[in-house]
Each structure stands twice: as C-alpha cells, then as structure tokens.
N, C-alpha and C positions, 0 to 999 in steps of 0.2 A: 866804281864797282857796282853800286847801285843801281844802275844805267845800263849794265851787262848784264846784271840780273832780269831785270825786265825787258831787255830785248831778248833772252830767252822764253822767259815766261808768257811774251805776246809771239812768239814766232810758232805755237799750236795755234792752229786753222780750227772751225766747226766741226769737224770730221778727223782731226787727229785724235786718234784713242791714246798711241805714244810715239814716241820721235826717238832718233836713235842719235846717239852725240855726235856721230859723222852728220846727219843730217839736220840737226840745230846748230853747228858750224859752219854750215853748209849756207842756212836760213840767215846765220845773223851775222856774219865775218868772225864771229869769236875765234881766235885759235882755239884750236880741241882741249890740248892742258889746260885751258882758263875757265873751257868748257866743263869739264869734267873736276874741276875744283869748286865752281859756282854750283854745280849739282850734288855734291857732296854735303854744302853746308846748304843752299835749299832743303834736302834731303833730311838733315838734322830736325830741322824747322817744322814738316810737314810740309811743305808748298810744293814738293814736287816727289815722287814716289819711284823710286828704280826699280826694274823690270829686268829680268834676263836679257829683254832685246834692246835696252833703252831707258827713257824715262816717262813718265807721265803726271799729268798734274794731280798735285795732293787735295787731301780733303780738307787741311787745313784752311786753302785758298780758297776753295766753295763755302766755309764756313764762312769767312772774313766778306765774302762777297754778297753773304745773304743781311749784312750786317750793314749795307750802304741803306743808309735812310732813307733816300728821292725813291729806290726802284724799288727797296720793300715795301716803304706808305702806298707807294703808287699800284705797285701790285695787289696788294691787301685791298684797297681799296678799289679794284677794276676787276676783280676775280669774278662777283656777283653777276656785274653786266656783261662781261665776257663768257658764263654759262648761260647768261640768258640767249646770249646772241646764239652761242652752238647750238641750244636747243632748238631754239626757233627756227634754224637755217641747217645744221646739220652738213656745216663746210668750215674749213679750216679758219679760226679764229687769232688774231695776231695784238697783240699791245705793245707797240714800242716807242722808242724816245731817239730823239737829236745828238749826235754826239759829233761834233765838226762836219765832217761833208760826209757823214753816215750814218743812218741807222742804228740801234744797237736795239733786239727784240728781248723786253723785260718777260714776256709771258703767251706761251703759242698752246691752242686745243686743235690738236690735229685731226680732223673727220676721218671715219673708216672709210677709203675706198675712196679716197680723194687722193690729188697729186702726189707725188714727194717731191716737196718745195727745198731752195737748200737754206730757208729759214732755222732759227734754232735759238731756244731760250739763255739768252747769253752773246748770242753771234749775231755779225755785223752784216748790213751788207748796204751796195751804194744808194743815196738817197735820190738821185736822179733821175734812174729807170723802177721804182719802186713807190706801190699803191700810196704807202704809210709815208715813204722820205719826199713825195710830194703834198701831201697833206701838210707837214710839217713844216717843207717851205716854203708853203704859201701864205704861212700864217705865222712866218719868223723874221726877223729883221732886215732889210735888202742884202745887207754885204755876206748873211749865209749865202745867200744861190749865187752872188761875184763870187763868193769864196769856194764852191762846188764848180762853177761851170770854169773858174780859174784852174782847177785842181784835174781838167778835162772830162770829158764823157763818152771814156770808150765805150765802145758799140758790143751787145752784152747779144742781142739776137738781131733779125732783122726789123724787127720793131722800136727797136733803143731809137730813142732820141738820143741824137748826138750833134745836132748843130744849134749853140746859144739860144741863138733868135726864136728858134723851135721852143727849147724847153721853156722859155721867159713867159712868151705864151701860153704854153698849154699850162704853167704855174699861174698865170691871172686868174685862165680860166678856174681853174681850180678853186681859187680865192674865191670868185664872185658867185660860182654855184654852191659854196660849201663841201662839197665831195670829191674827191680826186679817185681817178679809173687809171689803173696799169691792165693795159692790153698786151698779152707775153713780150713786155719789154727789159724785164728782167732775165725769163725762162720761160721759154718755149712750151705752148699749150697753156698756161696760166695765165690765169686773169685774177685781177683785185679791185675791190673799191673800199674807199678807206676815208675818215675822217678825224678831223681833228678834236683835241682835247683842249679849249682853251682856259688858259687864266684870265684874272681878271683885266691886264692891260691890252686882251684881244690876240695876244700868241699862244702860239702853239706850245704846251708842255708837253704832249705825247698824242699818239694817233692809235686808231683801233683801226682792224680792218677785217675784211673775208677773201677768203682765198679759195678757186677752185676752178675744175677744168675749165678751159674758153669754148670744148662746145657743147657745156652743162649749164653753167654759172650765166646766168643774165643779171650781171653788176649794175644794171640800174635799176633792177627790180629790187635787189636786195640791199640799193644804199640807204633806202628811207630805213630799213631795221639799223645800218649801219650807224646813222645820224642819230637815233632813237636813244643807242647804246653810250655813244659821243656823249649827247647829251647828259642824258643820267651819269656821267663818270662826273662832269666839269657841276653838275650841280651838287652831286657828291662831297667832290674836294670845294667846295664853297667855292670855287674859280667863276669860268662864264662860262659860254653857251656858244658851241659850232655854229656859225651859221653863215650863209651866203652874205659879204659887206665887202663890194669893190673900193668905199671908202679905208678898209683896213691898213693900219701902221705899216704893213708888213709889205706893201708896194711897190713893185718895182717899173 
C-alpha cells in the first residue's frame, strides 16, 4: 500500500498544480477505486489536498520536505553565495544535488527577463544534457555515468549529446577544467556553466550554476564568478575546493 501511495505522490511532474484521479491512474496503473481510496486517507493526513477537479499536493508534504537535513544545511548554507552570484551576474542562478541519473534543484534565483528554464526548486531533470548533472558527474564515482549512459540519453534538442563515447569525453573534459558548459543541450536557446561543490574525498556533493539566453550569456566569461561561488560554498561546509585535477577519483 505503501508503494501505491508513493507512486501516486511522485506521478505530479514540475508543472502539475493538480491531477485529476482519471489521470493519476492513468500515470501510475492504479485502478481508480484504489486510486480514490489512497487519496482519501492521503487526504486525512495532509499530504495531498482535494480539489473540485482532482487532487493536489498538500502542505503537509512541503513541510516534511523542508525537514530533510542534506538540502536544508546545504541550502542554508549556499543561499549567501548564491545572491552573491545573482547580483553580480543578474542571470538565473541554480544549486543542485545527485540523485541516481538525475538532478534534483535544491534552490533556483530566477533573473527578470531571462529564459523560462523548465528548472524548479524541488524538480528533476536529466543529468546528462545539463550544465549542473555534468558538473556532478565528473566529480562522482565512475559507475554514476555507466549508470546514466546505461539508463540511455535520449536526445532532448539538437544539441543533446546522445552517443556514450561523446558524453564520456566532454565529462573528462569537464573534470580536468573544473567547469562544465551546456550549450542548449537540455533546452533550446539556453546556455549554462556550472561547477561543482566538492567534499573532502574530491566528489561532487552539489553544483551551482548560471543560466541564461545562448545569444546574451558568454559562459566562459561568467564561469570564473561561477567557480568563485563553488568555491566559497565547499570552504563553507569545511569540505574541498572545485578545481581543475585529471588525477580525480571520479575517472572514467
């Protein structure tokens, strides 16, 4: 039951405000009565809120979710350099973390009059074609990107890297300069350059990054503030220090 529940509660996308039980049985094979039974005692609970057209998620769930310790320390602690970064650049600002062969963005400052990225504080996206989820695996253990490029890399624009060999490489590179650049390989017209946050054994705990149009944004002007920012988080949390080492653990 346990297991139905949460395949409900993860079948809301970034962009669902609410889901109607035809379409979360739709989402997850629930039968509807099982559907509509588990939303009932959700319901109860707080974790999910009924709607004349449906359901949506409760506020209890946001509360319990502000209560995980890795991404409120880590928030708490990257908030500083993360308005340092917006002010000083005045383009979309991202902090996010690892979570199997994805992404997940603990904390986004969105610039006026920059893109609409489909980023969002809470939401996933692939770590493959993305500024930050390369940052991350270049500086995480080898069997992450076996375990990404296992999991495939559909082709997201005409920029996606989607052949192994491709990604393995532009991931060294990434390692050996410190900085990782997404050229609209996620989304079309955006650009990113992003680095990582490391601990002390030289991996990646989370990535900061900037995001903004591809023909505004010149991502290698703005990675040294990006690294800047890196920096100061990993000497913050007493961890280590971004930096360009082909030598790194995290080799493939």
């Amino acid at each position: 039951m346990i297991g139905r529940a949460m395949s409900l509660l993860t079948a809301f996308g970034p962009h669902d405000a609410e889901l109607s039980l035809a379409e979360l049985g739709r989402r997850t094979g629930v039968p509807k009565p099982t559907v509509h039974r588990l939303v009932v005692e959700l319901d109860r609970w707080g974790i999910v809120e009924r709607t004349p057209r449906g359901v949506r998620l409760g506020m209890r769930l946001f509360e319990l979710g502000q209560l995980a310790p890795r991404q409120r320390g880590l928030r708490e602690a990257a908030l500083p350099f993360l308005n340092d970064l917006y002010q000083a650049t005045r383009e979309t600002v991202h902090l996010a973390v690892l979570d199997g062969v994805e992404v997940v963005y603990v904390e986004k400052l969105t610039a006026r009059g920059g893109p609409v990225v489909p980023s969002l504080a809470g939401g996933r996206m692939p770590a493959y074609c993305t500024g930050v989820g390369k940052a991350l695996l270049a500086f995480s253990p080898p069997e992450v990107l076996r375990a990404v490029v296992a999991a495939g890399l559909p082709r997201r624009t005409r920029h996606t890297i989607v052949m192994p060999g491709l990604l393995e490489r532009e991931i060294d590179a990434v390692r050996q300069r410190g900085v990782a650049f997404e050229h609209e390989e996620s989304t079309p017209g955006i650009v990113c350059a992003a680095c990582p946050v490391l601990g002390q054994d030289g991996r990646a705990v989370a990535a900061i990054s900037i995001t903004g149009w591809a023909t505004a944004l010149d991502t290698t002007r703005v990675s040294a503030a990006v690294r800047t920012a890196a920096l100061g988080l990993s000497r913050q949390l007493g961890t280590g220090v971004p930096r360009a080492d082909h030598r790194h653990p995290g080799r493939v």
